[in-house]
MOPAC internal coordinates of N, CA, C and O (Angstrom, degrees):
PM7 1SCF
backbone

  N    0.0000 0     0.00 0     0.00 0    0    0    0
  C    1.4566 1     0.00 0     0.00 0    1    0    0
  C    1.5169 1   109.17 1     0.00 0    2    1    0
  O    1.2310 1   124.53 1   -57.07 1    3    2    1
  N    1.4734 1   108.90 1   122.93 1    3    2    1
  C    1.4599 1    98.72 1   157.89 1    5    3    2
  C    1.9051 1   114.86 1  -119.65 1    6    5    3
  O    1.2310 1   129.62 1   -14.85 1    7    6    5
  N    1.1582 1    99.05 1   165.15 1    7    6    5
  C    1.3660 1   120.85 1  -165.17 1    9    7    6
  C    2.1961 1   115.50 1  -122.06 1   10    9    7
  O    1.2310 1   134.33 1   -78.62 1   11   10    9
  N    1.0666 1    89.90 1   101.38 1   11   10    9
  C    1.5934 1    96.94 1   174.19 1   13   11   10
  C    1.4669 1   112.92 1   -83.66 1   14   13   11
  O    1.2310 1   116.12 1   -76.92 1   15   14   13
  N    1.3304 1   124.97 1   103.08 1   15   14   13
  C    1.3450 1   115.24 1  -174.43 1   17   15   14
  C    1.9735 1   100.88 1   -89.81 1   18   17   15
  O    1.2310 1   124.32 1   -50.60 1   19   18   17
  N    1.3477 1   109.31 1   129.40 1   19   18   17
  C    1.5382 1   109.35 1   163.77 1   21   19   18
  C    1.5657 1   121.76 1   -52.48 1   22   21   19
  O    1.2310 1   112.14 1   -72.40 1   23   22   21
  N    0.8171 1   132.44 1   107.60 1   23   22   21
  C    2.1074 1   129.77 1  -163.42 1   25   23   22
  C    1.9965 1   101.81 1  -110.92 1   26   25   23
  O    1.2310 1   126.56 1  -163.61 1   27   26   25
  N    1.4212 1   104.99 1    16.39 1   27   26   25
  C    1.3876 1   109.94 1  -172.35 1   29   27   26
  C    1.7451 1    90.57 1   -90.93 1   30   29   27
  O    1.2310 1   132.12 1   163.56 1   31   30   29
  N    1.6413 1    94.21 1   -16.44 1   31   30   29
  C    2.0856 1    89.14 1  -165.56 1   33   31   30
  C    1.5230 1    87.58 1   -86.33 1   34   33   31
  O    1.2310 1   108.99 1   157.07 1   35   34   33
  N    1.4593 1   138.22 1   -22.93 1   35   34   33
  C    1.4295 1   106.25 1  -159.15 1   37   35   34
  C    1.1871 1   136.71 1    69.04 1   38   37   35
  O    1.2310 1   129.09 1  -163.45 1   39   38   37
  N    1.4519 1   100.09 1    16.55 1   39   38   37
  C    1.8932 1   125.52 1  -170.90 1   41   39   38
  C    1.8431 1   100.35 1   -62.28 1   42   41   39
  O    1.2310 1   123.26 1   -55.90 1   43   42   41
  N    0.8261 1   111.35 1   124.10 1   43   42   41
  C    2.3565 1   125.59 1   171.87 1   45   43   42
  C    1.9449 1    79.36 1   -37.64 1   46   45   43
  O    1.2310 1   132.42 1   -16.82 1   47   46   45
  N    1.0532 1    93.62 1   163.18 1   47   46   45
  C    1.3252 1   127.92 1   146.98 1   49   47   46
  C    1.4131 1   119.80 1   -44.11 1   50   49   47
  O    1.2310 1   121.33 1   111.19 1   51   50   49
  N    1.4236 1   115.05 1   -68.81 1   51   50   49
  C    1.6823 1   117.30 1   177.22 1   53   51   50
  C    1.3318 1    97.85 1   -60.22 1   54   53   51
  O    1.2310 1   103.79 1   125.62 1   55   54   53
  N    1.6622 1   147.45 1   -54.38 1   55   54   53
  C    1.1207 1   140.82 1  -140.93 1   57   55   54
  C    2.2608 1    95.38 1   -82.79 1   58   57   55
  O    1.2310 1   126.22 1   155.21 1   59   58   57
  N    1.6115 1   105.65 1   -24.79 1   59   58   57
  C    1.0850 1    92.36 1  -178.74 1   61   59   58
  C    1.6734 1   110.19 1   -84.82 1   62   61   59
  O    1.2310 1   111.45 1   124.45 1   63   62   61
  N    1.1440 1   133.71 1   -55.55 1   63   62   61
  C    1.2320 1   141.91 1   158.12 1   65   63   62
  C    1.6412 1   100.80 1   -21.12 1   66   65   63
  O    1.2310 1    99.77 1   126.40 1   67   66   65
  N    1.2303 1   154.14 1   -53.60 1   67   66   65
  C    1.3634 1   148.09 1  -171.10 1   69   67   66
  C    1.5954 1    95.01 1   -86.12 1   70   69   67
  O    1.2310 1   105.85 1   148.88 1   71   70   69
  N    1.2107 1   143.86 1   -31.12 1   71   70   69
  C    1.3029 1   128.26 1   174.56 1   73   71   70
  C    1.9501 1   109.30 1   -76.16 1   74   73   71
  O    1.2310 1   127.32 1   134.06 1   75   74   73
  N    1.2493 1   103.52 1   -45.94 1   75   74   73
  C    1.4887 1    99.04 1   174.45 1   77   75   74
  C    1.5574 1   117.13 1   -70.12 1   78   77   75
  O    1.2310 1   123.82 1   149.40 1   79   78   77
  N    0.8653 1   110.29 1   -30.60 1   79   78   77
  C    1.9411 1   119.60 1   146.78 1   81   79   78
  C    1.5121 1   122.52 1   -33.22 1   82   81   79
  O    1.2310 1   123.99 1   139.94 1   83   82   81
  N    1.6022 1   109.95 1   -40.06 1   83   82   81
  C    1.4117 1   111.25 1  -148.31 1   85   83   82
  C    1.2886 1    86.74 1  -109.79 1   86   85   83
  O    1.2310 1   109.55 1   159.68 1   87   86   85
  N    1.6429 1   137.21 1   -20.32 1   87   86   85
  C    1.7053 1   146.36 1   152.49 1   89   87   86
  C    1.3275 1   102.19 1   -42.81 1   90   89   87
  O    1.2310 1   120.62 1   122.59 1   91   90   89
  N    1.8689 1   116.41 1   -57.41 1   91   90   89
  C    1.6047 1    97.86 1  -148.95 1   93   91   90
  C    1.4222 1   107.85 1   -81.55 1   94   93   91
  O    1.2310 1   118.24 1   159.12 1   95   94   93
  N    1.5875 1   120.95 1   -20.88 1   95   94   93
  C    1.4510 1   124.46 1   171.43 1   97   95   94
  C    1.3668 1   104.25 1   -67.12 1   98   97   95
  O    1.2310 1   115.05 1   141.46 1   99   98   97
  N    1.7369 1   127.00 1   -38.54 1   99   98   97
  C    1.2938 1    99.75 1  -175.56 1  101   99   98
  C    1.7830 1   108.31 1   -82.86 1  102  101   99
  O    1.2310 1   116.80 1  -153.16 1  103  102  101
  N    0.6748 1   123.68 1    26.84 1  103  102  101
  C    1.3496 1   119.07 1  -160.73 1  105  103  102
  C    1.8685 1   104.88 1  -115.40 1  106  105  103
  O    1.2310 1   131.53 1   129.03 1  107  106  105
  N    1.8233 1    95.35 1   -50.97 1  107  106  105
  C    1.5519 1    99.40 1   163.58 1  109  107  106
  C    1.5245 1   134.11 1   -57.00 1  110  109  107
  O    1.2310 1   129.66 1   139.16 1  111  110  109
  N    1.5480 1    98.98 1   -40.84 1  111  110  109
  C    1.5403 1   123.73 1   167.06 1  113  111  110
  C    1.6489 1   106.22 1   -29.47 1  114  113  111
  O    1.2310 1   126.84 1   115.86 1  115  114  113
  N    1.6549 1   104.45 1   -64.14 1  115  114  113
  C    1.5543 1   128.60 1  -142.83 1  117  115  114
  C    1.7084 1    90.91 1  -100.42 1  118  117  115
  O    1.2310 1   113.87 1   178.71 1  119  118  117
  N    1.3294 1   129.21 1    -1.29 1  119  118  117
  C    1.6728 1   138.35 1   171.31 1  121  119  118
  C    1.4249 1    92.24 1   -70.56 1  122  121  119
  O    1.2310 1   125.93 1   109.49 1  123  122  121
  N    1.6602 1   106.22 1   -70.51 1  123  122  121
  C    1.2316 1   120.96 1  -168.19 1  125  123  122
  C    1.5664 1   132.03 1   -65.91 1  126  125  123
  O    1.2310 1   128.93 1   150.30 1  127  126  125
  N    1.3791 1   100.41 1   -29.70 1  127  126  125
  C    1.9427 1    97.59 1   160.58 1  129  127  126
  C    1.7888 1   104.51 1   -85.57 1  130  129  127
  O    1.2310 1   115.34 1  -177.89 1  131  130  129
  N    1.0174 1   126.44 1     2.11 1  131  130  129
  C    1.3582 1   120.23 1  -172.36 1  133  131  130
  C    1.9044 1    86.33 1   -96.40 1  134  133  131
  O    1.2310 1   114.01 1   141.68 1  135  134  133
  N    1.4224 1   128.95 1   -38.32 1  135  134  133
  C    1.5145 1   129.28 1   165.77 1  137  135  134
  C    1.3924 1   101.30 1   -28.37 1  138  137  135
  O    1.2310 1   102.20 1   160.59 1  139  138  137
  N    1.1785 1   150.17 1   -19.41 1  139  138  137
  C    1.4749 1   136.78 1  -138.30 1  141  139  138
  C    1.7202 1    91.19 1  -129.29 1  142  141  139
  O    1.2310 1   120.77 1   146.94 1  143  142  141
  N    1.3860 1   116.13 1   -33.06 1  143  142  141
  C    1.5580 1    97.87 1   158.94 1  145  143  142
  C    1.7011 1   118.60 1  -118.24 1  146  145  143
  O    1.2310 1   120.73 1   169.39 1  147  146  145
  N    1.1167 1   116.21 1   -10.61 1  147  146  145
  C    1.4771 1    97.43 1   168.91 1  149  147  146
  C    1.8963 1   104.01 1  -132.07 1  150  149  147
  O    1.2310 1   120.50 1   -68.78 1  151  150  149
  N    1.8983 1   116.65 1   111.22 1  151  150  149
  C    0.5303 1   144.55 1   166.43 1  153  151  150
  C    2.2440 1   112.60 1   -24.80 1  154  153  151
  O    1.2310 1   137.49 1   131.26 1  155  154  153
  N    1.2739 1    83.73 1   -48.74 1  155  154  153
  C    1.7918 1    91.01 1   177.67 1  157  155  154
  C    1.3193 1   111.26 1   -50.39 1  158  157  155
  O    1.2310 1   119.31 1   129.59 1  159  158  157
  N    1.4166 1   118.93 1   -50.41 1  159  158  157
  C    2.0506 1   117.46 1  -179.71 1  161  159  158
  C    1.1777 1   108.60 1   -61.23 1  162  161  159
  O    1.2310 1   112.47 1   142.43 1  163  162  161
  N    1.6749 1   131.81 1   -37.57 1  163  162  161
  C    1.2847 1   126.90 1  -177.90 1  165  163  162
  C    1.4044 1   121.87 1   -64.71 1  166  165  163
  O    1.2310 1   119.00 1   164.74 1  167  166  165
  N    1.6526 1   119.52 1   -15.26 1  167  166  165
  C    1.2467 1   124.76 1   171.25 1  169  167  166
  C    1.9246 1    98.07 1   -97.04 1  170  169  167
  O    1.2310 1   113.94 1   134.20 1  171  170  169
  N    0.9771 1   129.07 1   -45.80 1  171  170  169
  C    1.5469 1   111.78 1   164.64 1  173  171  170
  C    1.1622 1   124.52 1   -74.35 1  174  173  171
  O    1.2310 1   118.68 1  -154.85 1  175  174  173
  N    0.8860 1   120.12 1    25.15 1  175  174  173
  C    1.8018 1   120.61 1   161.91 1  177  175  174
  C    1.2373 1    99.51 1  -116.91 1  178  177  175
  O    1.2310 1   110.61 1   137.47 1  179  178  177
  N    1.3040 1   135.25 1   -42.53 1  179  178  177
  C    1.2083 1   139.25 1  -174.82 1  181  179  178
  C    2.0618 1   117.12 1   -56.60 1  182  181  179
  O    1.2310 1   135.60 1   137.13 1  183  182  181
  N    2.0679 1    87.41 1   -42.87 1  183  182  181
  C    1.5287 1    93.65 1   172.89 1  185  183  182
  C    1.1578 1   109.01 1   -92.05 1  186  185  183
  O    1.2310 1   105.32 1  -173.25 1  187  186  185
  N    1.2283 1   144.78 1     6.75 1  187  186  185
  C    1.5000 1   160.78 1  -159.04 1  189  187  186
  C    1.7078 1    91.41 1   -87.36 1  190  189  187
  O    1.2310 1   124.15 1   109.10 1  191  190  189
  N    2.0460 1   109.64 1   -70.90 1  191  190  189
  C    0.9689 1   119.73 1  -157.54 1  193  191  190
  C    1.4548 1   103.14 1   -88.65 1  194  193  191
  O    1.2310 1   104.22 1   169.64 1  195  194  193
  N    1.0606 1   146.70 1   -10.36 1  195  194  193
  C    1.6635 1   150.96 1   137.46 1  197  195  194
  C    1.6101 1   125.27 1   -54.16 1  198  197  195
  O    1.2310 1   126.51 1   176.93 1  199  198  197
  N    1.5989 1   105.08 1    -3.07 1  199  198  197
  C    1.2517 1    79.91 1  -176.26 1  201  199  198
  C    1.9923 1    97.55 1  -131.79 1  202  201  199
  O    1.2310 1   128.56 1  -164.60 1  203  202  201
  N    1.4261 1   101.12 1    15.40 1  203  202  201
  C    1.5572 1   107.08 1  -179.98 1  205  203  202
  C    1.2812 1   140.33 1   148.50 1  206  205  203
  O    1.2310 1   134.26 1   153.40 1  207  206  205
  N    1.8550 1    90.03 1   -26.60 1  207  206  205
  C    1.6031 1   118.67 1  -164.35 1  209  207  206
  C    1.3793 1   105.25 1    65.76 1  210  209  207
  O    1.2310 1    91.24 1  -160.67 1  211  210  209
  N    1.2835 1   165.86 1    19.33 1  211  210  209
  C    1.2109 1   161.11 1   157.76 1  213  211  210
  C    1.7270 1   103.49 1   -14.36 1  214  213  211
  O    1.2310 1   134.09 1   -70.28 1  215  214  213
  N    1.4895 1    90.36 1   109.72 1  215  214  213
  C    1.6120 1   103.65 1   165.59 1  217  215  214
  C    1.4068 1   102.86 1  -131.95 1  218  217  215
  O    1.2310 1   130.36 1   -37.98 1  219  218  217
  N    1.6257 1    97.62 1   142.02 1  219  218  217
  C    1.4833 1   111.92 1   174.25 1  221  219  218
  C    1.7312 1   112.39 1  -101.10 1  222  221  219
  O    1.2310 1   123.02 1    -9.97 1  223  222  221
  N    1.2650 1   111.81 1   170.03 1  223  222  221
  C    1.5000 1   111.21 1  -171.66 1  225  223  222
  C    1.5493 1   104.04 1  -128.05 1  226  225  223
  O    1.2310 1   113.79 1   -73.36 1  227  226  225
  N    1.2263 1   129.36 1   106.64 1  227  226  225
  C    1.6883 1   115.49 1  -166.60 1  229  227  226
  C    1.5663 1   107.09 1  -114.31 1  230  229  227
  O    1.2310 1   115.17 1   -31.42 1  231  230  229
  N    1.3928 1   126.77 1   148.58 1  231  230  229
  C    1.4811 1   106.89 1   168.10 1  233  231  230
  C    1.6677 1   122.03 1   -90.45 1  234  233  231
  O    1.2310 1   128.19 1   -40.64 1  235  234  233
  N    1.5761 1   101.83 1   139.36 1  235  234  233
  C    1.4801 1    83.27 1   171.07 1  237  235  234
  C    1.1963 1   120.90 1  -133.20 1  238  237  235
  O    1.2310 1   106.74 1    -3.69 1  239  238  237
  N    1.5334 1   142.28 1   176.31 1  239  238  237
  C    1.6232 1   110.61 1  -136.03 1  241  239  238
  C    1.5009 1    99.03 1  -116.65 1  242  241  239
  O    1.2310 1   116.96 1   170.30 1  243  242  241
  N    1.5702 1   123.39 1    -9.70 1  243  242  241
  C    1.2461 1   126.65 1   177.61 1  245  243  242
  C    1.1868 1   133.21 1  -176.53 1  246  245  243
  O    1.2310 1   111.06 1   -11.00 1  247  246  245
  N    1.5768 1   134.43 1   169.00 1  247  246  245
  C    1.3763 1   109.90 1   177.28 1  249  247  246
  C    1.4070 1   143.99 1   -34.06 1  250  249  247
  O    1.2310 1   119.06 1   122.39 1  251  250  249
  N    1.2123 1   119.39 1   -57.61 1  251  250  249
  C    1.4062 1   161.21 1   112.92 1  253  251  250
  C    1.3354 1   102.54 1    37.18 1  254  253  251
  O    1.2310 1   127.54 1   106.54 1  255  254  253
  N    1.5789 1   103.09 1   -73.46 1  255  254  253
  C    1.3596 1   120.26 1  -170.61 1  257  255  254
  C    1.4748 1   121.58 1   -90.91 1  258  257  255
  O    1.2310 1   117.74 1   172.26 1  259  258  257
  N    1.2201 1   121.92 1    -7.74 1  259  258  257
  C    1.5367 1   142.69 1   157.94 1  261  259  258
  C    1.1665 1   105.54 1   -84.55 1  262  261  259
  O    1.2310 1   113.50 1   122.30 1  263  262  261
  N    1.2436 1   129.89 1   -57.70 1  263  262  261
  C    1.8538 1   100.93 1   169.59 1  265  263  262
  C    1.7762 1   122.84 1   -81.88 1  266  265  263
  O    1.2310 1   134.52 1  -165.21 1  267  266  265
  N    0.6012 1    89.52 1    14.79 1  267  266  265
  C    2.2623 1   104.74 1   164.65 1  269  267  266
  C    1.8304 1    94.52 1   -88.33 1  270  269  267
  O    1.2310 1   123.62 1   124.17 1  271  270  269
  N    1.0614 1   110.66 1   -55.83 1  271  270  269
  C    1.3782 1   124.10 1  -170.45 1  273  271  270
  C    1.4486 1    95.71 1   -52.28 1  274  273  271
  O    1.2310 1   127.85 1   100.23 1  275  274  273
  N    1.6949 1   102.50 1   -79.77 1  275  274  273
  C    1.7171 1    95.40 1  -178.70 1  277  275  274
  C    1.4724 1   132.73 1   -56.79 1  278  277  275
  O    1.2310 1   122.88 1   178.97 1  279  278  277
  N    1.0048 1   112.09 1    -1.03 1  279  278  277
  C    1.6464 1   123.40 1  -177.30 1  281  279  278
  C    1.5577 1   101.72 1   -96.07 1  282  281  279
  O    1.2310 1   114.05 1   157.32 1  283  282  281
  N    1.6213 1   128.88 1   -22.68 1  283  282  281
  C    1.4253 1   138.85 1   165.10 1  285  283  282
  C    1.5802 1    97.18 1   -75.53 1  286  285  283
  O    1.2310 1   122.89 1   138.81 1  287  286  285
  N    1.1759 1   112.08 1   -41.19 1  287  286  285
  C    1.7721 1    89.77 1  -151.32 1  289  287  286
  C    2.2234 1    97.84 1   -83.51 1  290  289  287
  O    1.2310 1   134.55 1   148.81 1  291  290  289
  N    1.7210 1    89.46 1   -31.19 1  291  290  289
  C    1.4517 1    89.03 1   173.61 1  293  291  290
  C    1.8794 1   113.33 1   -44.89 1  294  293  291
  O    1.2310 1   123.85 1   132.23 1  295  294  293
  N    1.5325 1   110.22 1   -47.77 1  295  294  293
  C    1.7334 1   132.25 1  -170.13 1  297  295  294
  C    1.3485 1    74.23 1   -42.01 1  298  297  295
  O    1.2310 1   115.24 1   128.81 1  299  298  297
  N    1.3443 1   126.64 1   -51.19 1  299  298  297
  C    1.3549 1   104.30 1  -123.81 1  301  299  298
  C    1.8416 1   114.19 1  -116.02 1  302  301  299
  O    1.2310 1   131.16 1  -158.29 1  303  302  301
  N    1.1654 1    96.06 1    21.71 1  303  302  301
  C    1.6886 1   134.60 1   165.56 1  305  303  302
  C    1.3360 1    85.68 1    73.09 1  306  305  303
  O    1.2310 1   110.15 1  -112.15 1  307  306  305
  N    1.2918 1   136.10 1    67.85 1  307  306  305
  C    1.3917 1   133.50 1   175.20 1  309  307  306
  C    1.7698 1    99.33 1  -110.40 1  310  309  307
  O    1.2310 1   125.18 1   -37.29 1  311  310  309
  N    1.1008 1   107.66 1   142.71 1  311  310  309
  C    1.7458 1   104.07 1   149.55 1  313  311  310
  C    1.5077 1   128.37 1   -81.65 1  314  313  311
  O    1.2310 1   128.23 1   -55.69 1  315  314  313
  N    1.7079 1   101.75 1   124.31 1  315  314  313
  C    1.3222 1    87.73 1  -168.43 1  317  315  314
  C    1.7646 1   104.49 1  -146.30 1  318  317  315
  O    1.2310 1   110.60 1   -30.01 1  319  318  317
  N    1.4022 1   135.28 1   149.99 1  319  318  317
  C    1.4402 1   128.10 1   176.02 1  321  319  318
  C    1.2286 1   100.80 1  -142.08 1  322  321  319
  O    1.2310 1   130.25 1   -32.69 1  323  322  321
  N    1.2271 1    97.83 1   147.31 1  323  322  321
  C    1.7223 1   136.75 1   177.83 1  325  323  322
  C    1.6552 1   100.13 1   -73.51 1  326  325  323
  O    1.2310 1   119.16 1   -36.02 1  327  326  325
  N    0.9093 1   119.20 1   143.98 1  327  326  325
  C    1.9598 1   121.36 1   170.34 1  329  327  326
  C    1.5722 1    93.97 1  -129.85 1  330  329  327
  O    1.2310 1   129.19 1   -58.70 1  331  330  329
  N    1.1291 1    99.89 1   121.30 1  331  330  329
  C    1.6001 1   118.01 1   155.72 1  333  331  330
  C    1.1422 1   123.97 1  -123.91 1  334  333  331
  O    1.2310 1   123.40 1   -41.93 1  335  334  333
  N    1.3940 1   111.08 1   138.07 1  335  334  333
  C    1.5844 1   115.35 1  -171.47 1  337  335  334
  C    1.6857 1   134.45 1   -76.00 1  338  337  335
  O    1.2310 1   116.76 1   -26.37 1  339  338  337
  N    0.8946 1   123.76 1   153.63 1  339  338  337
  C    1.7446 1   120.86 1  -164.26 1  341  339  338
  C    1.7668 1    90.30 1   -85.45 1  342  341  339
  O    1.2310 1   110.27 1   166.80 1  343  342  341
  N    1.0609 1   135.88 1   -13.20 1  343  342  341
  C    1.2011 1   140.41 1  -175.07 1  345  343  342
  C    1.8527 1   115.60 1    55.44 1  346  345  343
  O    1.2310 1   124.07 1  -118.06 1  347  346  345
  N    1.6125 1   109.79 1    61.94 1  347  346  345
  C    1.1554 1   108.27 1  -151.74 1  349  347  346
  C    1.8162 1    90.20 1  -121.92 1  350  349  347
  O    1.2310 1   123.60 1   175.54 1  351  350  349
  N    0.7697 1   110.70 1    -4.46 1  351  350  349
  C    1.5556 1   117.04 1   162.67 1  353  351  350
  C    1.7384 1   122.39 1  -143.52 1  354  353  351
  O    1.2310 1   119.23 1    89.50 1  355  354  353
  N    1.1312 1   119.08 1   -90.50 1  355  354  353
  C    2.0370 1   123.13 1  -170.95 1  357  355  354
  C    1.1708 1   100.01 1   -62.42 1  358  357  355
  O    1.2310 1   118.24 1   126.84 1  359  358  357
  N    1.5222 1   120.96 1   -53.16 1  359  358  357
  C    1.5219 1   104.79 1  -157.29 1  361  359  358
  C    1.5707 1   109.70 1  -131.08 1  362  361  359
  O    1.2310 1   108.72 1    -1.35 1  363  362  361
  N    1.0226 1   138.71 1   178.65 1  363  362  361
  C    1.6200 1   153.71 1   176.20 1  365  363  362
  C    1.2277 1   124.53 1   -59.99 1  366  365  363
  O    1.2310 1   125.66 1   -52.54 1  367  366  365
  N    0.8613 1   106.73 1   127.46 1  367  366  365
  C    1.9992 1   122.91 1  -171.39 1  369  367  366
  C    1.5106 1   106.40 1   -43.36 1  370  369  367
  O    1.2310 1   110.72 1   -61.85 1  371  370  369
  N    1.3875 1   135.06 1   118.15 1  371  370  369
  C    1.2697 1   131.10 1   174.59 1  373  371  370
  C    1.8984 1   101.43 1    90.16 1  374  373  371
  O    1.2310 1   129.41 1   174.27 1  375  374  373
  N    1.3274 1    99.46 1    -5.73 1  375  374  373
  C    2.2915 1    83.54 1   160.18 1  377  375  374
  C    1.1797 1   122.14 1   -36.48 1  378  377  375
  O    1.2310 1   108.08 1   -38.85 1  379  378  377
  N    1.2296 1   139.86 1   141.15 1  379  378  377
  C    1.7805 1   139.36 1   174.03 1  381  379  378
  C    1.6779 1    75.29 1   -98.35 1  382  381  379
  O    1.2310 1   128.86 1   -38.34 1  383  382  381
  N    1.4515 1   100.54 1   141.66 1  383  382  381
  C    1.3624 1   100.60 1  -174.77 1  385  383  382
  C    1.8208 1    93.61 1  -145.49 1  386  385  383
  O    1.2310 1   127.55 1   140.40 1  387  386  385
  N    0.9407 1   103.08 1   -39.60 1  387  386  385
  C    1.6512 1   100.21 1   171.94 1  389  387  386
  C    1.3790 1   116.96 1  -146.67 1  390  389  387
  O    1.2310 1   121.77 1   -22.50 1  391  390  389
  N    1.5080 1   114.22 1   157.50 1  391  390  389
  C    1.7201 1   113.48 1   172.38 1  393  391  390
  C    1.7945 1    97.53 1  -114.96 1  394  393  391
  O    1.2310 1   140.97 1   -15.82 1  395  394  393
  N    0.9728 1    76.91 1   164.18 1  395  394  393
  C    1.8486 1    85.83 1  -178.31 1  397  395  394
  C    1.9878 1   100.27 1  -133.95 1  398  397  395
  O    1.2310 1   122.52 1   -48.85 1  399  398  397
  N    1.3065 1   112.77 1   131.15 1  399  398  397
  C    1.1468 1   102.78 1   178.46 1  401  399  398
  C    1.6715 1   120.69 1  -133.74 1  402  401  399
  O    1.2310 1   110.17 1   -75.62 1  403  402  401
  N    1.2701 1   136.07 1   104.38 1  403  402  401
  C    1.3793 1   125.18 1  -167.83 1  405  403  402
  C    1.5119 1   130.56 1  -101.77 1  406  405  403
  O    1.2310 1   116.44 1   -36.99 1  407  406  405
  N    1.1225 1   124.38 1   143.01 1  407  406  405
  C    1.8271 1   110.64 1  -157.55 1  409  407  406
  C    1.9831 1    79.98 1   172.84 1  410  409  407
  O    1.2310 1   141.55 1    -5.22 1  411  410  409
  N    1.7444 1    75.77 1   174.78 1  411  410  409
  C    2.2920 1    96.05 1   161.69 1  413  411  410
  C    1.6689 1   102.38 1   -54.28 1  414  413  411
  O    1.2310 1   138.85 1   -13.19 1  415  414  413
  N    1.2220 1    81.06 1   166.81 1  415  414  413
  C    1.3922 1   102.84 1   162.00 1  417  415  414
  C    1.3744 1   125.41 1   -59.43 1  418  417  415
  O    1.2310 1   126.45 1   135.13 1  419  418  417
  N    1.6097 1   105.21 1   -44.87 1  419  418  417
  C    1.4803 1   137.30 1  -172.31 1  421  419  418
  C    1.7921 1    90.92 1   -61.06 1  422  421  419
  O    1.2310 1   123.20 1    78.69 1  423  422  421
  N    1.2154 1   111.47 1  -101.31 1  423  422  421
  C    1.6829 1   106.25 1   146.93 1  425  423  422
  C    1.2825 1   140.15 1    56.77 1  426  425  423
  O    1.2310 1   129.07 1    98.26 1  427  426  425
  N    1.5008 1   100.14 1   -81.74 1  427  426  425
  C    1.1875 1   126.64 1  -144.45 1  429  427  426
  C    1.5924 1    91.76 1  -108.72 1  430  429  427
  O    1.2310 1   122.96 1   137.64 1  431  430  429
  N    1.5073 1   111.93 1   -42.36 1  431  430  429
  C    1.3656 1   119.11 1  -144.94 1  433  431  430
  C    1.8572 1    85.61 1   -88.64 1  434  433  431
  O    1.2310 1   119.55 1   154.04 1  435  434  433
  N    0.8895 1   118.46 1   -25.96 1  435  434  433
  C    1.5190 1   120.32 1   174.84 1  437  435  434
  C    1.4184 1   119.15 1   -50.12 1  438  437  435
  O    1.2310 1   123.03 1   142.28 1  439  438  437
  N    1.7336 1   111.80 1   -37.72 1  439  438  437
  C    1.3708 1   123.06 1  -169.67 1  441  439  438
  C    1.8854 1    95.99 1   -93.62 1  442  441  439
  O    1.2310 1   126.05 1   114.02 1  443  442  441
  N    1.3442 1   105.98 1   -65.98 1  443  442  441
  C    1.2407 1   104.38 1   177.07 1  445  443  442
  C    1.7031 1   145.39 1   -91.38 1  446  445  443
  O    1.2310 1   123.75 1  -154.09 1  447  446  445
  N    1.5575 1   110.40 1    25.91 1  447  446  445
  C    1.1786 1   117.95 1  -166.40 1  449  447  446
  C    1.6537 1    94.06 1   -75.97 1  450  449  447
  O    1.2310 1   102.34 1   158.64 1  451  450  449
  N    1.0824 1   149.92 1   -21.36 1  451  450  449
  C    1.4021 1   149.25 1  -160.91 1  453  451  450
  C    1.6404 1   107.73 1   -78.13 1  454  453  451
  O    1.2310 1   125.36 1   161.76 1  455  454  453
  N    1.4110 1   107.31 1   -18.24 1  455  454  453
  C    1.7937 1   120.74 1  -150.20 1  457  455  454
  C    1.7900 1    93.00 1  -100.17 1  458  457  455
  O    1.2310 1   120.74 1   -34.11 1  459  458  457
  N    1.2217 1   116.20 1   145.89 1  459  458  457
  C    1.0621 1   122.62 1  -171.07 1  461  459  458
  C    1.6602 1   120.94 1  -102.62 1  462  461  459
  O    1.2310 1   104.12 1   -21.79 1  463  462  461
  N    0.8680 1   146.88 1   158.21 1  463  462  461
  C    1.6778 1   144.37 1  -146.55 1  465  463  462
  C    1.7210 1    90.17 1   -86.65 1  466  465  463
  O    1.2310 1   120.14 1   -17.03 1  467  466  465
  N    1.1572 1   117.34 1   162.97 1  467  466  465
  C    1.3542 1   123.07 1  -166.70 1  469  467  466
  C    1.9518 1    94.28 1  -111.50 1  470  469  467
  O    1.2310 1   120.10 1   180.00 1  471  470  469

């Protein structure tokens, strides 16, 4: 799994850690009902969660560029969700605040090898 955090909000530390939190649950959720029509996620989730869960944390610089991202990883038969915020503390109701994207390594690194570690 990797994780594009939005860094245009200026979200604390705790507020980013609970949004990239709220990607990888929605992201496993949406692995696992996606198991029920394409056979391929049920074997990468399966080696996903056998081998560590390895999630990466990347920065990314704005809305803009998180949905470019998800519109690549969608191309590219990846599972992937948008997190927007309830705006119930730091920032505004409906912030895109992180993407979450799940696939190989191979994958993944195609869409996001350019993005830098958070």
């Amino acid at each position: 799994m990797v994780f594009i955090v939005n860094t245009s909000l200026k979200m604390s530390a705790g507020k980013t850690s609970s949004q990239t939190a709220h990607a990888a649950v929605s992201l496993y959720i949406k692995a696992k009902q996606n198991n029920r029509k394409h056979m391929l996620f049920l074997n990468e989730i399966d080696t996903w969660v056998s081998l560590g869960q390895k999630k990466i944390v990347l920065k990314g610089l704005n809305d803009a560029q998180l949905v470019n991202l998800e519109k690549e990883a969608t191309d590219s038969n990846l599972i992937s969700v948008l997190v927007r915020d309830a705006g119930r503390t730091q920032i505004s109701p409906g912030s895109l605040t992180c993407l979450g994207i799940f696939g190989s390594e191979k994958n993944l690194n195609k869409i996001t090898s350019s993005l830098n570690l958070l």
